[in-house]
N, C-alpha and C positions, 0 to 999 in steps of 0.2 A: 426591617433589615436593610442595610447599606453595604456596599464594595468599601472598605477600609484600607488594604493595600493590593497592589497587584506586583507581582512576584517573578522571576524567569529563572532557574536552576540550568546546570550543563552538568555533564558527565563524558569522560573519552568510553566509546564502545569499542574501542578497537578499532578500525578503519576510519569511524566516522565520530562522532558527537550525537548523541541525545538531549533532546531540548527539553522542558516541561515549564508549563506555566502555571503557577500559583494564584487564586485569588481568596481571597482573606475576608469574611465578613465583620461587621461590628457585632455580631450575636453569637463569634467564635468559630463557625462554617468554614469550610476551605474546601473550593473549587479544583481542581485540575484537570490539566491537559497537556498532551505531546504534541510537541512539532518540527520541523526541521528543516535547517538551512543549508546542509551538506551539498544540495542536489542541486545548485543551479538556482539558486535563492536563497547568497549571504546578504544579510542585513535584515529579515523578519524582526530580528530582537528589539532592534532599534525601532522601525516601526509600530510595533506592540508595545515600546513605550514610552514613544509618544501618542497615541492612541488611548494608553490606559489615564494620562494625566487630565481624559475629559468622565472617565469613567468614575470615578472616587467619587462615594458620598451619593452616589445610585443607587436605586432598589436593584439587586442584581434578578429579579423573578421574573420582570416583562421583558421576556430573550428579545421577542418578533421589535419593539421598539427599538431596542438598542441596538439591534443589529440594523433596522434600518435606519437609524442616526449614522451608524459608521459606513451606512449604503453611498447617504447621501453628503459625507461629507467628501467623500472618497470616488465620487461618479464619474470626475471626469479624466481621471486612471481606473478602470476598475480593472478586476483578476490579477491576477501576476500576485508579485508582494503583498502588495495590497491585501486580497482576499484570504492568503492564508494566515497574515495575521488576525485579519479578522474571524479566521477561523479559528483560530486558538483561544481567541477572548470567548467567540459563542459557544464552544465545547468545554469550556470550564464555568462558565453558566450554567449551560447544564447540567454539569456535572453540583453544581449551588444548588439548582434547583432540585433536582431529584433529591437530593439530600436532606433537603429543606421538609421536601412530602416523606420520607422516609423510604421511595422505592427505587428500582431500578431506572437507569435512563430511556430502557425502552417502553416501559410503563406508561411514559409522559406520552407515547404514539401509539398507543393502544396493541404493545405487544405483553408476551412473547407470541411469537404465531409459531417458532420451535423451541423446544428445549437445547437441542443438537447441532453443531453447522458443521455439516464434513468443511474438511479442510485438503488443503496442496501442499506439498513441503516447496515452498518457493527456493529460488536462486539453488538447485540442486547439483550440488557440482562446484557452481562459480565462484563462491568464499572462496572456496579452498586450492584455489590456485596461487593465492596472495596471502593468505590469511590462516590457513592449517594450524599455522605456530601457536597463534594468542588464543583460537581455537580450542586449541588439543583433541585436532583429528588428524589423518591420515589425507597427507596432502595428493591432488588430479594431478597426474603426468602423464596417462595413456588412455586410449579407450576401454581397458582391460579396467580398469579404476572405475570408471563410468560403470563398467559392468555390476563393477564389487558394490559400488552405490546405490545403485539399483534394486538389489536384492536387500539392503540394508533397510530401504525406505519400503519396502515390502513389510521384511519381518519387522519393523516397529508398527508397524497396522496401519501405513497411510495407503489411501485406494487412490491418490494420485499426485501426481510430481511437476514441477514444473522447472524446466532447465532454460540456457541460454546458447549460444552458439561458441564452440570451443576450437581451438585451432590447436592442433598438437604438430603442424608440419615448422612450428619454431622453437626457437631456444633462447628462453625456455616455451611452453607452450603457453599462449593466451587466449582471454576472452574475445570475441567479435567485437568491436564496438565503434567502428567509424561514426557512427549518428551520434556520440558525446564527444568526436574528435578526437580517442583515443585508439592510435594503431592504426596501422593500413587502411587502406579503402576509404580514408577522407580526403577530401570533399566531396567525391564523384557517387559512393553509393549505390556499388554495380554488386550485382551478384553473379560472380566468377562460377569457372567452371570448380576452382578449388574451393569457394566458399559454400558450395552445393553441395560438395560432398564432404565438408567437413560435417555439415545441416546431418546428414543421411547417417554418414558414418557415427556419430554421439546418439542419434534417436535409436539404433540399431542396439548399439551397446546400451541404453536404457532398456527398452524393447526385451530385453535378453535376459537381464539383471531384475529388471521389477515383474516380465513374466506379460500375457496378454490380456491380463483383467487390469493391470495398472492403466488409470488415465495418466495420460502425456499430454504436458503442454510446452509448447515452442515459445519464449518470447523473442521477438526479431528486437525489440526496441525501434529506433528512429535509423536503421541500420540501412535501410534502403529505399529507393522512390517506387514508386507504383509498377514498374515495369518486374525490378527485383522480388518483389513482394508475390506477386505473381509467380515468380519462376519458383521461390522458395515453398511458396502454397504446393505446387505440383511436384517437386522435390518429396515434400512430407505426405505424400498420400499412402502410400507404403505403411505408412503406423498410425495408421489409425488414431490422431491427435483428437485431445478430449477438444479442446482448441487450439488456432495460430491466434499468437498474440501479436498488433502491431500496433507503433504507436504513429499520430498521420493526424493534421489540423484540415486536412481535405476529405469532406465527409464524400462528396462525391466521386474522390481520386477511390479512398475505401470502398464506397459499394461494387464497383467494379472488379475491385480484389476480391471480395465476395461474393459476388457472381461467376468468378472464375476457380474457389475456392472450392478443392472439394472435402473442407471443414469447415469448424462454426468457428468464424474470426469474433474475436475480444479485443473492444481500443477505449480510447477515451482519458485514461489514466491521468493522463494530463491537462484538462481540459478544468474550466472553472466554472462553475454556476450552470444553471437552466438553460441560458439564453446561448452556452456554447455547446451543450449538449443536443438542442435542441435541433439543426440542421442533422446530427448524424442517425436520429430516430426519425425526422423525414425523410430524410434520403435511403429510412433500412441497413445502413453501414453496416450496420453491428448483429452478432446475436449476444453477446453480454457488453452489457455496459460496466465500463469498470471504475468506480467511483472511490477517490480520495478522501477520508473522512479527515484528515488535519488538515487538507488545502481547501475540502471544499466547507467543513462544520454540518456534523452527523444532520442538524437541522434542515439546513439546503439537500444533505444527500438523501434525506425523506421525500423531498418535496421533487427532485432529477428522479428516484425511482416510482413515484407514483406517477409523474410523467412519463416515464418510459412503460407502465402494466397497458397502457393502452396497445401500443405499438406491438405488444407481445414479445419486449425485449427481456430478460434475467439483467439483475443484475450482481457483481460483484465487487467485494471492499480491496479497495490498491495497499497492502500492510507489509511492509516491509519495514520496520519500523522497532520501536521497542515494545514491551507487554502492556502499558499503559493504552498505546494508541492499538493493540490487539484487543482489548476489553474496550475501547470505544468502537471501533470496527464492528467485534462481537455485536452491540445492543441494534446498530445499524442493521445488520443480519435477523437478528430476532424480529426485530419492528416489522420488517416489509414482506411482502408476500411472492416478490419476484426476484427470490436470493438465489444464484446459481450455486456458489461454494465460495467458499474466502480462503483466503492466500495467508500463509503466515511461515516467517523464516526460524527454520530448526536449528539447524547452525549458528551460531552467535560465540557473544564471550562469555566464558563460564560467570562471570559475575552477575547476568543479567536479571537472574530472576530476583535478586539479593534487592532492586533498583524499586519495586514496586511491595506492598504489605502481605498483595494474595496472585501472585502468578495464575495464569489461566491454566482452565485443569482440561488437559488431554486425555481422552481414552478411546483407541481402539481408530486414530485419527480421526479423531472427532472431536469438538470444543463444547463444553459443559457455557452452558446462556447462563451466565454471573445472575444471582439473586440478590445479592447486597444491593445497600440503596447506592446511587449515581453511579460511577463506572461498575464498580467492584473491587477498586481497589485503590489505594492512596500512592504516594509517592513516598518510599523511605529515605527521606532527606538526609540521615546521616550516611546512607552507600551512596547516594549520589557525591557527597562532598570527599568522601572516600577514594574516588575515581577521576581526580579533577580533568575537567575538558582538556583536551589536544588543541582547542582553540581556545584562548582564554575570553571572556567577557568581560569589558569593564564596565 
């Protein structure tokens, strides 16, 4: 068996772009994978392919080689672009190779170890301050909304939510988000006495609406330095958060917010490979690890969570993404044995389930472990072309 072509597809989701990478065998096989450039990393495409013109005319089956061919061609930039392209080529590998045996991708790491992955309803709230329309929900303008949400994410039977920081003292109201240099509070990244209470005032109206068996999670994002982080910790003790989420390249800035925390802090999200993960499991930063399956390739995120069972950290999948990279997520969860709960976005564009063959099956918020061989599901190439990009590729 040989790599014959290697592939890249777009789609507009509404907000953003959906990436997917095709790879094409000579015995007929076809790999996929999602990835994406939306977030602070345009130009993957282009490095993926020039990346793939060494790949053509390879046995696509020996992953560990090939991925360290592109280790070492690529050493002395590593992470950043780089690695997630190279994460896209190794998750459509394997997505080749499972195929190739006939099972699933968590097969290949000696899963499933569950059937089930509870799940979070991610970005709870924050579409739909921007997005309602393409949507077709019912757009946040108050905390009363936040209530009504609440209770919504209840009765569909998720047992936990996770929101972001909302400001309704503007006009119109928006999200928090100085640490992407969006809005107020950039560049200095204080956390005010208003941004305290807007923290209090939105977990309250969740609190209220999902009831006190709902887990609640906070993500702060890059929103403030260590000092703020702290304040927001103490802010949120009041509701009892499943976890604070923060994102922070200083493991040892973190362990300090986490010893002043009285929850279990989650970071990482952003981080690449082993060797960055590895200071914030020495130093204890964390109580879940939260691992990127496109940036990091499901293969490395194997090898970051068997590194982290020592340290007695959980970890969890960063998915906010399309269905495709939710079924690679998924086999990552089934594989490892220190899964906390995966994150997956409810809210989207109506067309999205249309994008992949077999959508992931929800019940009772919980995610059915795909049994199909490699992901579980293909790429439906004609909806994708249906929906052409907001950004074009040439």
């Amino acid at each position: 068996m040989k790599i014959a072509r290697i592939d890249d597809l777009h789609c507009n989701a509404g907000w953003r772009d959906f990436s997917f990478l095709k790879i094409t065998t000579d015995e007929g096989l076809v790999g996929w994978s999602e990835y994406n450039e939306g977030y602070g990393s345009g130009g993957i495409t282009a490095v993926i392919r020039r990346m793939a013109d060494g790949l053509i005319g390879l046995d696509p089956r020996p992953i560990e080689r090939i991925m360290g061919r592109l280790q070492g061609i690529t050493r002395q930039a590593p992470g950043g672009i780089n690695q997630q392209a190279m994460a896209a080529i190794e998750n459509a590998l394997l997505d080749v190779k499972a195929k190739a045996l006939g099972v699933p991708v968590h097969e290949l790491f000696g899963g499933p170890v569950r059937d089930r992955l509870p799940l979070y309803w991610s970005h709870c709230g924050s579409y739909r301050f921007g997005h309602a329309e393409v949507m077709g929900v019912e757009p946040v303008r108050s905390v009363d909304d936040l209530v009504k949400l609440g209770r919504h994410v209840r009765e569909r039977g998720f047992k936990a939510l996770k929101t972001n920081i909302f400001r309704f003292d503007g006009n119109p109201p928006y999200m928090h988000q100085p640490g992407f240099a969006r809005g107020p509070g950039y560049p200095e990244l204080n956390a005010d006495g208003a941004t305290l209470a807007a923290i209090t005032d939105g977990l309250a109206a969740f609190r209220q609406g999902a009831g006190p068996e709902m887990g609640i999670l906070l993500d702060s994002n890059f929103n403030f330095k260590t000092e703020g982080y702290i304040k927001v910790a103490r802010a949120c003790e009041p509701f009892d958060l499943f976890w604070l989420e923060i994102d922070s390249y200083d493991a040892e800035g973190l362990r300090l917010i986490r010893d002043r925390a009285p929850m279990p802090v989650a970071s990482c999200e952003s981080l690449f490979g082993r060797r960055q993960f590895r200071p914030f499991f020495e130093n204890r930063s964390v109580d879940v690890a939260i691992i990127d399956v496109p940036w990091n390739g499901l293969l490395e995120g194997v090898k970051i969570a068997a590194m982290a069972e020592p340290y007695e950290i959980n970890c969890a999948p960063h998915n906010f993404y399309g269905h495709l990279s939710t079924l690679m997520s998924a086999n990552l969860c089934a594989a490892i044995p220190n899964f906390r709960i995966m994150e997956i976005d409810i809210d989207d564009v109506p067309w999205k389930d249309d994008l992949v063959t077999h959508p992931p099956v929800i019940q009772n918020g919980e995610l059915i472990v795909p049994t199909r061989p490699g992901w579980g599901a293909d790429i439906n190439e004609d909806a994708v072309r249906a929906h052409p990009p907001r950004n074009p590729h040439p």
